[in-house]
C-alpha positions in Angstrom: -24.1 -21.2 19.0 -23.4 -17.4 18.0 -20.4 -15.5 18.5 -20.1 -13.2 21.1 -18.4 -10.1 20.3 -19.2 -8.2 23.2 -15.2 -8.0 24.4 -14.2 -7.2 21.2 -12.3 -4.0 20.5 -11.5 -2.2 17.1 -8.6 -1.7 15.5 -5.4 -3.6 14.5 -4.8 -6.8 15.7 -1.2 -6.6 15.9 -0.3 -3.3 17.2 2.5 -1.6 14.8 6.2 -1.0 16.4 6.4 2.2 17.7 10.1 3.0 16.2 8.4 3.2 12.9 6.2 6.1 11.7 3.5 5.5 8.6 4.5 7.4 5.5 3.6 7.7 1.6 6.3 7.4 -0.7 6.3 7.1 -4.5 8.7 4.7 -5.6 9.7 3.7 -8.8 7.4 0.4 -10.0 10.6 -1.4 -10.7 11.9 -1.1 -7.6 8.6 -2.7 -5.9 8.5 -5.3 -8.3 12.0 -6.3 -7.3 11.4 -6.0 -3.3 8.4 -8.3 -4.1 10.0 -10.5 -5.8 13.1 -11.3 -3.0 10.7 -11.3 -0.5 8.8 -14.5 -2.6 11.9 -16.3 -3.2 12.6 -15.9 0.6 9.2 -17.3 1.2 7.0 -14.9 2.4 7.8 -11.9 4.4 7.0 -8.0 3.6 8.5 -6.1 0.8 8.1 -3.0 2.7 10.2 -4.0 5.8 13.0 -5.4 2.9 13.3 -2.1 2.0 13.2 -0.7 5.6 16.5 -3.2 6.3 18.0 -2.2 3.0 17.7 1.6 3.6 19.0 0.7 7.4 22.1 -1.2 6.1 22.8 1.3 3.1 23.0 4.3 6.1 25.2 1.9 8.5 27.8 1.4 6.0 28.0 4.8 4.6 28.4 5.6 8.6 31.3 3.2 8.5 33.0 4.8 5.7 32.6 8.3 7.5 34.6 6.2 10.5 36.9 5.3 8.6 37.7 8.6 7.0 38.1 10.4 10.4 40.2 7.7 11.9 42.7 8.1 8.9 42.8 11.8 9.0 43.1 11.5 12.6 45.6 9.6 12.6 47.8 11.6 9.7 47.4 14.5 11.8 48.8 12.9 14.9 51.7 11.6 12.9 52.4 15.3 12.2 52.6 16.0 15.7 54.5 13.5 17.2 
């Protein structure tokens, strides 16, 4: 029995997520070392989309603190008002 091939196409298998764009980076080796080794102790995974999450949940919370700053000065300066 031989393989047939003949419907085969090239490329990835699994087609990469359109939200997110290849880059190069240079990162400190420590800093891969320690994405590699939380993604080992969680079992398997990818180090690269840890970092992806971390980066996402670093940006969230700074956007929180932003908030939270306008909603205070906000509020002072309605409190000046009325």
């Amino acid at each position: 029995m031989t393989d047939d091939f003949s419907k085969g196409k090239r490329g990835a298998v699994v087609k990469a997520d359109p939200n997110k764009a290849r880059i190069t980076i240079r990162l400190n080796q420590g800093i891969i070392d320690h994405f590699k080794n939380l993604v080992h102790e969680q079992g398997g995974g990818n180090y690269q989309t840890l970092i992806n999450d971390v980066l996402q949940d670093h940006i969230m919370a700074h956007n929180k603190e932003l908030e939270d700053t306008l909603r205070k000065v906000i509020r002072e300066e309605m409190k000046k008002v009325g």
